[in-house]
PyMOL commands that place a pseudoatom at each C-alpha (Angstrom):
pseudoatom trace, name=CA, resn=UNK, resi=1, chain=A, elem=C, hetatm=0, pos=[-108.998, 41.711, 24.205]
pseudoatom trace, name=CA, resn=UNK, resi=2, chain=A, elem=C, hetatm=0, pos=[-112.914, 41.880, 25.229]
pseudoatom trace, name=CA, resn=UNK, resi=3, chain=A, elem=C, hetatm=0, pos=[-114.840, 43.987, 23.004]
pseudoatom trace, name=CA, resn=UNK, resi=4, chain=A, elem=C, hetatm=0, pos=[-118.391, 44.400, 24.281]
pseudoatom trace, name=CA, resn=UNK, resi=5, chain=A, elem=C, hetatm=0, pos=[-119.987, 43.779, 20.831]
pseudoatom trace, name=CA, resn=UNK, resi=6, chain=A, elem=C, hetatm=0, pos=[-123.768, 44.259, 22.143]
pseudoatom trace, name=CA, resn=UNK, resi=7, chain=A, elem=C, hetatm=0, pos=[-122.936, 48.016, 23.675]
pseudoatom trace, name=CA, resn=UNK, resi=8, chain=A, elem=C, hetatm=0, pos=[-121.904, 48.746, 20.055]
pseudoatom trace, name=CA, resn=UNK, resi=9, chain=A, elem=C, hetatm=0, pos=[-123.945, 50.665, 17.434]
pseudoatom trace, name=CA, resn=UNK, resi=10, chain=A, elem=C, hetatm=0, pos=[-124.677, 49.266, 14.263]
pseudoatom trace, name=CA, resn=UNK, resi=11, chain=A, elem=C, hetatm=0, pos=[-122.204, 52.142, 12.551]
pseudoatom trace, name=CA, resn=UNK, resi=12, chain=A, elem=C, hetatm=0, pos=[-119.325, 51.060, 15.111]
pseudoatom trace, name=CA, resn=UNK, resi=13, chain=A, elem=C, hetatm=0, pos=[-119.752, 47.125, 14.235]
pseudoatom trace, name=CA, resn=UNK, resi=14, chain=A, elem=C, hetatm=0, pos=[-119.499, 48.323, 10.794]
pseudoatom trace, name=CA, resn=UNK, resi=15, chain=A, elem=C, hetatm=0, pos=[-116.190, 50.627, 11.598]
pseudoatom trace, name=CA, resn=UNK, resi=16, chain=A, elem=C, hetatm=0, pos=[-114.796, 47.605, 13.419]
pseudoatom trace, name=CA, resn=UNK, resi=17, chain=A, elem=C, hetatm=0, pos=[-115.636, 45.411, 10.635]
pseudoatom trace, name=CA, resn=UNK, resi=18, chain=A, elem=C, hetatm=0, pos=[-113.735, 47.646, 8.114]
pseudoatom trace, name=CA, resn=UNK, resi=19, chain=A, elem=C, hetatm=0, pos=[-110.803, 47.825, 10.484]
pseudoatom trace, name=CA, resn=UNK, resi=20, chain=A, elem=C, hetatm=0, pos=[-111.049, 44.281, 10.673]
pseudoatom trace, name=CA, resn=UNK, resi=21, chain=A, elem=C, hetatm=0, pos=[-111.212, 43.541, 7.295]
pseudoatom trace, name=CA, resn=UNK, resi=22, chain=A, elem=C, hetatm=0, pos=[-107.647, 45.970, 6.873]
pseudoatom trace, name=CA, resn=UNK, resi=23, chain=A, elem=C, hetatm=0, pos=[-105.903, 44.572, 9.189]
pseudoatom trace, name=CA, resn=UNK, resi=24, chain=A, elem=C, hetatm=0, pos=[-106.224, 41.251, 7.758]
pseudoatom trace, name=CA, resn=UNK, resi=25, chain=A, elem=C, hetatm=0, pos=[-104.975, 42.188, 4.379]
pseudoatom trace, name=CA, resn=UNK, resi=26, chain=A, elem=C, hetatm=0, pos=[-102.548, 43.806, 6.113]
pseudoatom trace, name=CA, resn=UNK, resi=27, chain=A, elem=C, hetatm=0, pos=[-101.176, 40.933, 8.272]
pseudoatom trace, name=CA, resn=UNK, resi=28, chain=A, elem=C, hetatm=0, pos=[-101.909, 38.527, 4.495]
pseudoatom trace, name=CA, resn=UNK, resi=29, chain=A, elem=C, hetatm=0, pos=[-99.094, 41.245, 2.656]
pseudoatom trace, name=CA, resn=UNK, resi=30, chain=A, elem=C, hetatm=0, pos=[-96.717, 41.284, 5.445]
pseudoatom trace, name=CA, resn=UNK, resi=31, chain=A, elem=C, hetatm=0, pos=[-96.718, 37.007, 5.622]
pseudoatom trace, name=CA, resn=UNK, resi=32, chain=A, elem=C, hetatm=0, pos=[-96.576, 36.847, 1.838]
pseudoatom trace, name=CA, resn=UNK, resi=33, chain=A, elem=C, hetatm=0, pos=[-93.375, 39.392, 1.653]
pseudoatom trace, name=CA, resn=UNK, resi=34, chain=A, elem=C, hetatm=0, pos=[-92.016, 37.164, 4.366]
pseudoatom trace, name=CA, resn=UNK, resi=35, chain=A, elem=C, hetatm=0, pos=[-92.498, 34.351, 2.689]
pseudoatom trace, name=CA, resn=UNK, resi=36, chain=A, elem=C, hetatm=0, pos=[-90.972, 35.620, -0.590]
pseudoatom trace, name=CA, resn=UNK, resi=37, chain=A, elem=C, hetatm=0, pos=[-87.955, 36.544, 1.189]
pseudoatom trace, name=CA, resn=UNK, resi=38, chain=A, elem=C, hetatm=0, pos=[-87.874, 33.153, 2.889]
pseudoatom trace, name=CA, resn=UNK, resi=39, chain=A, elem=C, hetatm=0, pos=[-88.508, 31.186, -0.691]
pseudoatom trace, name=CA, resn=UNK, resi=40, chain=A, elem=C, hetatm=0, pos=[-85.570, 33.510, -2.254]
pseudoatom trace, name=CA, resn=UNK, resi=41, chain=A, elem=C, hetatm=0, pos=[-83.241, 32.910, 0.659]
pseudoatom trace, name=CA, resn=UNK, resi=42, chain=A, elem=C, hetatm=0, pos=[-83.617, 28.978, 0.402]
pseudoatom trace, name=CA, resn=UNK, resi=43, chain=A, elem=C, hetatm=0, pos=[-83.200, 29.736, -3.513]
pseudoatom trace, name=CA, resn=UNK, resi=44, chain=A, elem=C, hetatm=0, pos=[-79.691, 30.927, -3.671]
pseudoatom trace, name=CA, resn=UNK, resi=45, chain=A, elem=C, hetatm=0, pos=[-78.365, 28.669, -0.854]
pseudoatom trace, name=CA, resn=UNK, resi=46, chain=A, elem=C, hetatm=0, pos=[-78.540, 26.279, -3.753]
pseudoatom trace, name=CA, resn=UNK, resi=47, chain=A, elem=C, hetatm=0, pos=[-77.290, 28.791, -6.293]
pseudoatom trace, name=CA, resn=UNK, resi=48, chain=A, elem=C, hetatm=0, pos=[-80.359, 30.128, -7.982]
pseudoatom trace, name=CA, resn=UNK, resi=49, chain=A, elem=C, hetatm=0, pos=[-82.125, 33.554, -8.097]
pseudoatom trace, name=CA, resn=UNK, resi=50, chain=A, elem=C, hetatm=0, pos=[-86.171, 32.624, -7.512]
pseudoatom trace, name=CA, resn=UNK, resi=51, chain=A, elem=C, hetatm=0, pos=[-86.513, 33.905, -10.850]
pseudoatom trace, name=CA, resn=UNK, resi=52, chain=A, elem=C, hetatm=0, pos=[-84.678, 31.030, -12.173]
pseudoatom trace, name=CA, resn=UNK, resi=53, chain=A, elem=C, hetatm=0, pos=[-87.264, 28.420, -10.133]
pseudoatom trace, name=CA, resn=UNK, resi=54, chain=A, elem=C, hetatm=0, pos=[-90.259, 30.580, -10.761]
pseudoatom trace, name=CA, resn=UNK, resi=55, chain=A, elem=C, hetatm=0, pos=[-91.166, 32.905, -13.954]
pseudoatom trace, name=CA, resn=UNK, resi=56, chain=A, elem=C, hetatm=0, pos=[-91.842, 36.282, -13.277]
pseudoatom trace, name=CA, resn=UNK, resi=57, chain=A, elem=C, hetatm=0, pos=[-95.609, 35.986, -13.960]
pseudoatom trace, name=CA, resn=UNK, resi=58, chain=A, elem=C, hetatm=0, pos=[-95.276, 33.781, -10.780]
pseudoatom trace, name=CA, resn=UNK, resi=59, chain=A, elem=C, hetatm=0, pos=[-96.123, 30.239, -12.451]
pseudoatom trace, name=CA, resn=UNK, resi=60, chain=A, elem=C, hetatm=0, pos=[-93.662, 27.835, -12.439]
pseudoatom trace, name=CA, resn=UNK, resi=61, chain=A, elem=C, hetatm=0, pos=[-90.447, 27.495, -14.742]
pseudoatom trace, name=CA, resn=UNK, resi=62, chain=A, elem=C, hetatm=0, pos=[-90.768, 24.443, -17.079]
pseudoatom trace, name=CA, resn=UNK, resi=63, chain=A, elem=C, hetatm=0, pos=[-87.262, 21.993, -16.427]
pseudoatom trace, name=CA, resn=UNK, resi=64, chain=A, elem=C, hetatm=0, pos=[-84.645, 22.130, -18.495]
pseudoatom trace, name=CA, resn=UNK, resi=65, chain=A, elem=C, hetatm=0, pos=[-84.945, 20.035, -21.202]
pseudoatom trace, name=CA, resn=UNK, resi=66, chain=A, elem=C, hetatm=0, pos=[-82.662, 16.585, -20.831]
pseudoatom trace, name=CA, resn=UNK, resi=67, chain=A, elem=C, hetatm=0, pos=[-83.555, 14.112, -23.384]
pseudoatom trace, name=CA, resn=UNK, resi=68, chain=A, elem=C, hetatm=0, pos=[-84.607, 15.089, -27.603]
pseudoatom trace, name=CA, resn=UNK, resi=69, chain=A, elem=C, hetatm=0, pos=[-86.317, 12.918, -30.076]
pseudoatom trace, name=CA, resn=UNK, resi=70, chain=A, elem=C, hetatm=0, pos=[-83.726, 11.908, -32.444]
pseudoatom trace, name=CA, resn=UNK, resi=71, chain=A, elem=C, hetatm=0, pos=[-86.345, 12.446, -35.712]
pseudoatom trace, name=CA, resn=UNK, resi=72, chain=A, elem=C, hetatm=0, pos=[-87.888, 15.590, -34.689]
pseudoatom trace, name=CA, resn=UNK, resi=73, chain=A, elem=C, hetatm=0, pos=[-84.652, 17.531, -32.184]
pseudoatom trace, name=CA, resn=UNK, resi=74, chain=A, elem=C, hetatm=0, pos=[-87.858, 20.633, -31.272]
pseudoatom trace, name=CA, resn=UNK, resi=75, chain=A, elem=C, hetatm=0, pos=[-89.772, 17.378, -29.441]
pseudoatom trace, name=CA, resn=UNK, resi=76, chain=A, elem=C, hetatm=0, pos=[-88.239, 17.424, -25.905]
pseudoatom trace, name=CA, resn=UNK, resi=77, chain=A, elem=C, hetatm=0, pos=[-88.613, 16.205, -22.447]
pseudoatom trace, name=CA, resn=UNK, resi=78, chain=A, elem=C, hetatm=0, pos=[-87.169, 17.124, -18.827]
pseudoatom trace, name=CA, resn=UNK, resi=79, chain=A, elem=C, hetatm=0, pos=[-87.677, 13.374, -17.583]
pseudoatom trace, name=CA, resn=UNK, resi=80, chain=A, elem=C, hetatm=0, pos=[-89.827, 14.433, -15.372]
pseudoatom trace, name=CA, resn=UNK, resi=81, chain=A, elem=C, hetatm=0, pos=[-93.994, 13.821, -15.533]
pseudoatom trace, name=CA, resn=UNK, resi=82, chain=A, elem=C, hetatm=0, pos=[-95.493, 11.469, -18.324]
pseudoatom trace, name=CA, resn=UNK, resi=83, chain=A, elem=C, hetatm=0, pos=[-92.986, 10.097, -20.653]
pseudoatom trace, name=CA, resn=UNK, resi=84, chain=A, elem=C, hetatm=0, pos=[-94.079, 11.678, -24.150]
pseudoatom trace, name=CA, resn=UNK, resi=85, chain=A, elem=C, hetatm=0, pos=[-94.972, 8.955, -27.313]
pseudoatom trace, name=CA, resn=UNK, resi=86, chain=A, elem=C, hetatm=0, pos=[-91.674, 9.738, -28.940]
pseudoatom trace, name=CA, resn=UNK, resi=87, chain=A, elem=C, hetatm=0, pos=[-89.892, 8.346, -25.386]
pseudoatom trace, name=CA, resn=UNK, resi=88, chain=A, elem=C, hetatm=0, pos=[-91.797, 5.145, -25.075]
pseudoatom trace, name=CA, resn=UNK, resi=89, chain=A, elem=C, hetatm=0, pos=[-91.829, 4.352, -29.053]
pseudoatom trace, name=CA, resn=UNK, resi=90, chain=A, elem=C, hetatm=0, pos=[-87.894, 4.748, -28.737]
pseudoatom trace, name=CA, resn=UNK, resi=91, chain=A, elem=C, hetatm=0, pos=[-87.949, 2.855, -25.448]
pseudoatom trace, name=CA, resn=UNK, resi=92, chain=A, elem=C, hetatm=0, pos=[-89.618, -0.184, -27.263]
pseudoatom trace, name=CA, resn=UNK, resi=93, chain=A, elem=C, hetatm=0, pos=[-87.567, -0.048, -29.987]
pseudoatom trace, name=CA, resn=UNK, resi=94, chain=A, elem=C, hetatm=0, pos=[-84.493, -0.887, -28.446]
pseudoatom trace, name=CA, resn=UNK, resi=95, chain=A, elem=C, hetatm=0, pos=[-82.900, 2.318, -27.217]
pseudoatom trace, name=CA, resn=UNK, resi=96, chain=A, elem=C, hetatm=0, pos=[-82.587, 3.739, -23.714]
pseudoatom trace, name=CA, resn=UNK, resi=97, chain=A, elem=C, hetatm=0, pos=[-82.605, 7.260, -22.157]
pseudoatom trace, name=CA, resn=UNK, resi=98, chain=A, elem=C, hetatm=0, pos=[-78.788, 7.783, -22.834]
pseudoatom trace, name=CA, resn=UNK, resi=99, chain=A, elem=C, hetatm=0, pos=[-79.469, 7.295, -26.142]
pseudoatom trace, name=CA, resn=UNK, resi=100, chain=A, elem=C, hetatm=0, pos=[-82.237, 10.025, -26.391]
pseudoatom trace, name=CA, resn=UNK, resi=101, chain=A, elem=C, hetatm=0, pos=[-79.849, 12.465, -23.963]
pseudoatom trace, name=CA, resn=UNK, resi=102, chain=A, elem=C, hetatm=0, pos=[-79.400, 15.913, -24.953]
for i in range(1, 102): cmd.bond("trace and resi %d" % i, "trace and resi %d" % (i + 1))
show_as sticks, trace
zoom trace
């Protein structure tokens, strides 16, 4: 596609800008619906909604929690990231990750 840009007016350049400009929003909402349905088709080949992965604000779902402080049961981790204080001060003491298990 050649588009003598020189021949144009300034008020066409700006049309063609504007057109431009749409169609690229355009083409960025089609890809992002495609990719939705792509992410929520991988999701429930292993059994989960994308809900379930991803909140509905979009941000990601913190893990289920796997392991509890024994003193204080509301202080939790998923295993996964930076082991909290509580972990490594029960680590040190003796005890291992079975032992903190939910």
């Amino acid at each position: 596609m050649d588009i003598d840009l020189e021949s144009l007016s300034k008020q066409e350049l700006q049309k063609l800008k504007t057109d431009v400009e749409r169609a690229l929003k355009t083409i960025d909402k089609r890809r992002k619906a495609e990719a939705k349905r792509a992410a929520e088709t991988a999701a429930k080949e292993y059994g989960f909604s994308l809900d379930d992965l991803v909140g509905a604000d979009g941000k990601s779902v913190k893990g289920v929690a796997k392991y509890a402080n024994p003193a204080d049961a509301s202080q939790t981790w998923t295993g996964r990231g930076r082991k909290p204080n509580w972990v490594i001060e029960a680590l040190e003491a003796g005890k291992s990750l079975d032992d903190l298990a939910l």
